[in-house]
C-alpha positions in Angstrom: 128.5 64.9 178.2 127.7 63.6 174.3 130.0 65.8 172.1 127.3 67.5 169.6 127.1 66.1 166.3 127.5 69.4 163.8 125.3 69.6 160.9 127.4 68.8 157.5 127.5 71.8 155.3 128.0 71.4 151.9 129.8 74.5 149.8 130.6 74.3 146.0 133.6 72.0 146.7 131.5 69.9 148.0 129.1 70.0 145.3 132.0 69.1 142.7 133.1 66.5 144.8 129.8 64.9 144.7 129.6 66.0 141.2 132.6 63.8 140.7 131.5 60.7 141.9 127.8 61.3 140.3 130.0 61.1 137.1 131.3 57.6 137.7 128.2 55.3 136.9 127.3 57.5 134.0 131.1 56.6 132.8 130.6 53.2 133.1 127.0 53.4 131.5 127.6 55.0 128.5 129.8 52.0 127.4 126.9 48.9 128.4 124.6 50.8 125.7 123.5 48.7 123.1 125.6 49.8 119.6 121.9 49.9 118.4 121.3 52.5 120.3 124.5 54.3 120.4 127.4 53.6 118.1 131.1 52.8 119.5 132.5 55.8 118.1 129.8 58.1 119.9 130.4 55.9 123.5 134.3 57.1 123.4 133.5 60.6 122.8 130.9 60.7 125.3 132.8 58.6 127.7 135.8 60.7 127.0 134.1 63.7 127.5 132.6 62.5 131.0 136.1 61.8 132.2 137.6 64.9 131.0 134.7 66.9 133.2 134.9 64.8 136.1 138.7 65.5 136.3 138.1 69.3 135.9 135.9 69.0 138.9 138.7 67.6 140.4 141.0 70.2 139.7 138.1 72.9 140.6 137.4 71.5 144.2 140.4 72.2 145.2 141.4 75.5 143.9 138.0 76.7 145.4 138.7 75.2 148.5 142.2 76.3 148.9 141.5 79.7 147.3 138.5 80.5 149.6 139.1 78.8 152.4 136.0 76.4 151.9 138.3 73.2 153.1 135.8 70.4 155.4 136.9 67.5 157.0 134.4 65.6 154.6 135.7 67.2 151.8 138.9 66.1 152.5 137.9 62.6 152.7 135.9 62.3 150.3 138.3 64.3 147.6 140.5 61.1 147.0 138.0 58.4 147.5 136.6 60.2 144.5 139.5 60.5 142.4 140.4 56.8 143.5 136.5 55.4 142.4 136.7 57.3 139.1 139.9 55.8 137.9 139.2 52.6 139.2 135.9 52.4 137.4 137.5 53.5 133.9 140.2 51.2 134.0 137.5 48.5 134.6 135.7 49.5 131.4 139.0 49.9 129.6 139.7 46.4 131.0 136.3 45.1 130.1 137.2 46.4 125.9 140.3 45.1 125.5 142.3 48.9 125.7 144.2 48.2 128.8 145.8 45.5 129.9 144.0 43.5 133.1 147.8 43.3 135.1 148.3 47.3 134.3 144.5 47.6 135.8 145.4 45.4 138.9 149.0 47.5 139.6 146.9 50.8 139.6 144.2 49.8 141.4 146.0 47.3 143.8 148.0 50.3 144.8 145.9 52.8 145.6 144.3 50.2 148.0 147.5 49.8 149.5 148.6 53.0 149.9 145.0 53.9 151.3 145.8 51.3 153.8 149.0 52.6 154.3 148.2 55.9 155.3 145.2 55.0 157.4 147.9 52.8 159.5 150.4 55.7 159.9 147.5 57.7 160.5 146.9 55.8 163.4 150.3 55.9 165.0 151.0 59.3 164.2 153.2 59.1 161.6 150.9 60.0 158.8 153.3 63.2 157.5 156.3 60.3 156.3 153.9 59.2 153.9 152.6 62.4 152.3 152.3 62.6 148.8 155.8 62.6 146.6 156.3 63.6 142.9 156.8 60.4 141.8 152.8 59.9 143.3 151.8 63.5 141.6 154.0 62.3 138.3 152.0 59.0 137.9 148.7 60.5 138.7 149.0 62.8 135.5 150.4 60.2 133.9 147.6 58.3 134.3 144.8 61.0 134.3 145.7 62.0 130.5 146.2 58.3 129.3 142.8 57.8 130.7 140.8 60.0 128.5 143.1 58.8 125.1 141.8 55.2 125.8 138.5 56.0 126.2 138.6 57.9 123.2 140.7 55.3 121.5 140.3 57.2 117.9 143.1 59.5 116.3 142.6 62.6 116.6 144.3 65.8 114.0 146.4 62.8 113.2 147.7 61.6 117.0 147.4 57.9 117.5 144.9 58.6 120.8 145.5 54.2 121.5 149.1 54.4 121.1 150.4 57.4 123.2 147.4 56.5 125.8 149.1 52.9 126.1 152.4 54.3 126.5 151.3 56.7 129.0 149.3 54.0 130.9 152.0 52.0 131.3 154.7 54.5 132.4 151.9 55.3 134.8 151.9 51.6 136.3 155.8 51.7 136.8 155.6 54.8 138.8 152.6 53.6 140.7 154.9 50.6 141.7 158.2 53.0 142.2 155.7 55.6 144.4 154.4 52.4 146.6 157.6 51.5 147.0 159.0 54.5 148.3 155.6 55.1 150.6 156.5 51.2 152.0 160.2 51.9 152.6 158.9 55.4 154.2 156.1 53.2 156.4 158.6 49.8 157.5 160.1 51.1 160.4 156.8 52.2 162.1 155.0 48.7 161.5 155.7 47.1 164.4 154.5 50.6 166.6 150.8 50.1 168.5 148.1 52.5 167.0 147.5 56.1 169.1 144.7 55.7 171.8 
């Protein structure tokens, strides 16, 4: 017999999830306006301000979802794809005005494809809990999640150079993400040559 396809039901983790990724054209958007129509300096705070929300959401998701037991298989799928897309599209527009260097942009994003991969493969042969998230992983996402928001606002702010600690912070975030994909591959090699679960 067919197994039964359930019905998706969407709670408010959900919702912010969506939310999330609802945030990442209007991130992107906000900095292709014509400076006739908005100035530079209002594009980084607005920009800024999207980023800063979407990552709340982030935070929200899954404190409701742990908190209230609200946790979906989708949910779970889609919480990281999420995170993944939003970074990926701000270091693209970082990229695209000169505020972050295009090899930091390719480390970050190169990685996450690769640990993506990574896990999917362990995944498959049953191995996925040797390549569960470490601190070094949880260290650079921060890292890299308040750098972020500094670039996009790229202004000082009550007298904190916003482009200089944001650089800083963007870079120590590349040398973890290479130091965290490291430890994930040396975690991984011994289980490459094993054939996928059927």
């Amino acid at each position: 017999m067919a197994k039964q396809i359930q019905k998706l039901s969407f709670n408010l983790p959900m919702w912010l999830t969506w939310a999330r990724i609802a945030f990442i054209p209007l991130i992107v958007g906000v900095f292709m306006l014509p400076i006739s129509w908005v100035s530079m300096e209002w594009q980084n705070i607005i920009g800024c301000a999207l980023f800063i929300i979407a990552a709340i959401t982030d935070a929200l998701d899954g404190y409701f979802a742990r908190k209230f037991g609200m946790g979906t298989k989708l949910g779970a799928f889609l919480d990281p794809v999420a995170d993944k897309l939003m970074v990926s599209a701000a270091l693209i527009v970082l990229v695209a005005a000169g505020r972050v260097d295009m090899l930091i942009a390719l480390i970050i994003i190169g990685r996450e494809i690769t640990v993506t991969a990574l896990r999917e493969w362990m995944a498959q042969v049953g191995m996925s809990g040797k390549v569960k998230v470490n601190w070094y992983g949880k260290i650079k996402a921060i890292a890299q999640m308040v750098a972020i928001p500094m670039l996009l606002y790229f202004e000082p702010l009550w007298g904190i150079d916003m482009r200089m600690l944001g650089t800083i912070l963007i870079y120590i975030a590349a040398l973890l993400t290479l130091y965290s994909m490291f430890v994930y591959l040396k975690a991984a090699a011994p289980y490459f040559d094993s054939n996928p679960r059927k």
